[in-house]
N, C-alpha and C positions, 0 to 999 in steps of 0.2 A: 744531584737530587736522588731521594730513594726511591722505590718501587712505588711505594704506599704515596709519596707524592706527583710523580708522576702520573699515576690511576687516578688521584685526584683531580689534578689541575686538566686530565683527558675527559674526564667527568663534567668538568664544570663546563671545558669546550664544548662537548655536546649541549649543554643545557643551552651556555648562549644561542647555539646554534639552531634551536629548537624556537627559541625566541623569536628568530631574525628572520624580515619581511622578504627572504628570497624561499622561495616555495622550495625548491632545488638544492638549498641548504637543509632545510628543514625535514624535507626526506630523505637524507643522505644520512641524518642525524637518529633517524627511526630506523633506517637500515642498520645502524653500526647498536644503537639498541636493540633489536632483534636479532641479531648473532651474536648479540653480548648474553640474552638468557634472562639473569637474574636483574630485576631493577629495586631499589629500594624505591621509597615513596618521595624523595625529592623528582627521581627521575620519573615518574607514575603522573606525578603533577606537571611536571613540564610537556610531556605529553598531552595531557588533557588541555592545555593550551593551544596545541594543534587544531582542535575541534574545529573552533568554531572560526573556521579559516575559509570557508566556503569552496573550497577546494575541492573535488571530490576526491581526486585521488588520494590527496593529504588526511580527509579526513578518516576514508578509510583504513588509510595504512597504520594512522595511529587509535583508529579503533581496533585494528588485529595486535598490536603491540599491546595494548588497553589489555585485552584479553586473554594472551599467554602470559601477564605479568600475576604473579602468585600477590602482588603487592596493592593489587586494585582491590582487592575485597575490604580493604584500611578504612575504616570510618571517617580520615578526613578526607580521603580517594573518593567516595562517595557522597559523601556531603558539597565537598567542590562541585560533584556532576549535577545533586539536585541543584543547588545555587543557581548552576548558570542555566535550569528549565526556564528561570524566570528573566535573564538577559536582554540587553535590550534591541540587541542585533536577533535576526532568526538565523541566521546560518548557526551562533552560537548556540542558538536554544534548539536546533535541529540536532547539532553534534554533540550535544549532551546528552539527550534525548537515546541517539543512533546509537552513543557510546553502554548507555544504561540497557537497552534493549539487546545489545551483543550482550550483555554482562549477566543478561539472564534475568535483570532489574525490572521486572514487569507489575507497575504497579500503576494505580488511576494516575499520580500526577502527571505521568508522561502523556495520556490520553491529548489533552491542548494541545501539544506540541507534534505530535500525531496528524491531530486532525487539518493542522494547520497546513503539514508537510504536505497532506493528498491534494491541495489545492495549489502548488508548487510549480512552475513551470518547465523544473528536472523532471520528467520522467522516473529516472532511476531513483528519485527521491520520493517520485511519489508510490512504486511499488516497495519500494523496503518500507516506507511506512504503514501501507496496505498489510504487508506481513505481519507486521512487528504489532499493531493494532490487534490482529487475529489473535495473536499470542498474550494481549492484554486482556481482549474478552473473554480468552479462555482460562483464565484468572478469575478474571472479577466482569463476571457480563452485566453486573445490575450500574454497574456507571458508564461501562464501551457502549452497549448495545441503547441506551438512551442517547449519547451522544451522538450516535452513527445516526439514529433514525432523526435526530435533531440537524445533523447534518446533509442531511438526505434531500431536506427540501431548504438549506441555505442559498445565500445569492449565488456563490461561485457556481457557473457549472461543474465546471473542474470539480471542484467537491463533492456535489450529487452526486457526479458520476461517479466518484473513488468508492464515496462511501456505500453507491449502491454494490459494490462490487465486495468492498468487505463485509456487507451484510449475510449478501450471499453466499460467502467461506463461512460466516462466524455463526449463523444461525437461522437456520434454513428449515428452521422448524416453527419457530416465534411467531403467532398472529400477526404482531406487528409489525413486523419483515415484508409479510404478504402484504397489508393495507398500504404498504410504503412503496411498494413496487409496485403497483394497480397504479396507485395516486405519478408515479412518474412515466408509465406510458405518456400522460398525456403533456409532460415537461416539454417546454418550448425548444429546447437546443435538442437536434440530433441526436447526439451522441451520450443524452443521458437516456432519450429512450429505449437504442439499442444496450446501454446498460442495465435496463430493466427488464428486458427481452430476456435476455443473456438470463436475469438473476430467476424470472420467472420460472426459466424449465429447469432451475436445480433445487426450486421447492420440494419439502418430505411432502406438500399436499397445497397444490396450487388452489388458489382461494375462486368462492364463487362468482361466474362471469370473468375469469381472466382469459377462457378462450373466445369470447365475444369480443372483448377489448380488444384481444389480438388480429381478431377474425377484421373486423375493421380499420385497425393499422396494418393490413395487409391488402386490404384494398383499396384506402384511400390516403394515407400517409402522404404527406408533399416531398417527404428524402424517399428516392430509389432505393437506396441503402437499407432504412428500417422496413420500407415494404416486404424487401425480399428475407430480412433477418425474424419479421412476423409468420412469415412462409414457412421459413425453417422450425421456427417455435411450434406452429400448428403439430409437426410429427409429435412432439411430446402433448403439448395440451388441446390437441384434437381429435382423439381418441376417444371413437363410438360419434363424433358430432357431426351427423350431415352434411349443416353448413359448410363445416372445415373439409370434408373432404368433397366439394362442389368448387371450394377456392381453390383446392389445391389441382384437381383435374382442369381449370378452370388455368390453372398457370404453365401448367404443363403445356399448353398450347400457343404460349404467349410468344412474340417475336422477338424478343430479346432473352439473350443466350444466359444470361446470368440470373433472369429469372425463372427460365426452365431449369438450371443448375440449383436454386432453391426450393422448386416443387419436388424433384426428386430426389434432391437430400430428405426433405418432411413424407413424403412416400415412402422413402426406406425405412423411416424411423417410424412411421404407423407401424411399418411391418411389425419390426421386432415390437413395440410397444401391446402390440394384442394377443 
């Protein structure tokens, strides 16, 4: 057998091998393409195959593969990746999605798939898509940032709260940012409120009444947690406000340690704030 066939039929064993439902194979086969360099676009597409394997480590690996390959920029390399946004599996349309957003592919149609990602039960799935969203609106914010705030008050918590969080990266200046983060103070789950806490004090210009809002999810909140994360919000949007600084002298004397640890965080941050 010659050389040239040989590199072939090794070729094609990778490909199978890229196919085949042992995960362990299939990254062994992305490892021997990554020390190979150059892929043409048969191997480009068998890769892209990997995606949507729900694997995380699989997906990743053949999303860094995706991205040293000089042969993913290929109009059918891309086309394949839009195709499978609309898949019928979501792992698939996630790692199509994960794969286009490595590639630098930032454009509205990936937003659905996005959005869908931050209400995910991975974690790690749900901050790369928090990122990768960022990197959409700062493309094109007249369709992220309607979607975000669209999302903002959907069912999932999980989504509220992602999306409050990439509001507050992607445009922290937007009227409608602030009205969205007021309106989720008063959101029934936890931990979309401390999401709106969180987004509240990274406003360029906190909207009117957000330190009253907060002034009372600091005193009367039913989660411990938000009470003392409203404490902390006060150093930033309690500044000049009486009330605010009657709450926060007001906690500093309080018998639990973790709430005296958040009056004096919000004390210190008056300081420097004035």
């Amino acid at each position: 057998m010659s050389d040239a066939s040989r590199l072939a039929a090794a070729a094609e064993a990778r490909r199978r091998a890229l196919a085949s439902p042992d995960a362990s194979a299939r990254l062994a086969a992305l490892e021997e393409l990554a020390a190979a360099g150059a892929l043409d676009e048969r191997d480009v597409l068998a890769v892209v195959g990997c995606l949507g394997t729900g694997t995380k480590a699989l997906q990743r690996r053949a999303a860094d593969v995706l991205c040293a390959a000089e042969a993913t920029a290929s109009p059918a390399v891309l086309a394949r990746l839009r195709l499978a946004l609309a898949a019928p599996g979501v792992d698939e349309r996630w790692g199509a999605a994960y794969a286009l957003g490595r590639l630098d592919v930032l454009e509205p149609a990936l937003v659905p798939v996005f959005l869908e990602a931050l209400a995910h039960h991975d974690a790690d799935r749900r901050w790369a898509a928090a990122a990768l969203l960022v990197g959409c609106g700062a493309r094109d914010s007249s369709t992220t940032v309607p979607a975000l705030l669209t999302a903002a008050r959907g069912e999932s918590a999980e989504l509220r709260r992602m999306a409050l969080y990439v509001l507050r990266d992607l445009a922290p200046a937007d009227a409608r940012v602030a009205s969205t983060f007021l309106h989720a103070l008063d959101d029934a789950n936890a931990t979309v409120r401390l999401a709106a806490l969180s987004a509240l004090t990274r406003l360029t210009a906190p909207p009117p009444g957000a330190c009253g809002h907060v002034l009372r999810l600091a005193r009367d909140d039913r989660d411990a947690g938000v009470r003392r994360a409203a404490l902390s919000a006060l150093g930033r949007l309690g500044v000049g406000v009486a009330d605010a600084e009657t709450a926060i002298a007001a906690a500093e004397r309080a018998s639990d340690p973790a709430t005296r640890r958040a009056a004096a965080a919000a004390r210190r941050q008056l300081a420097r704030s004035r």
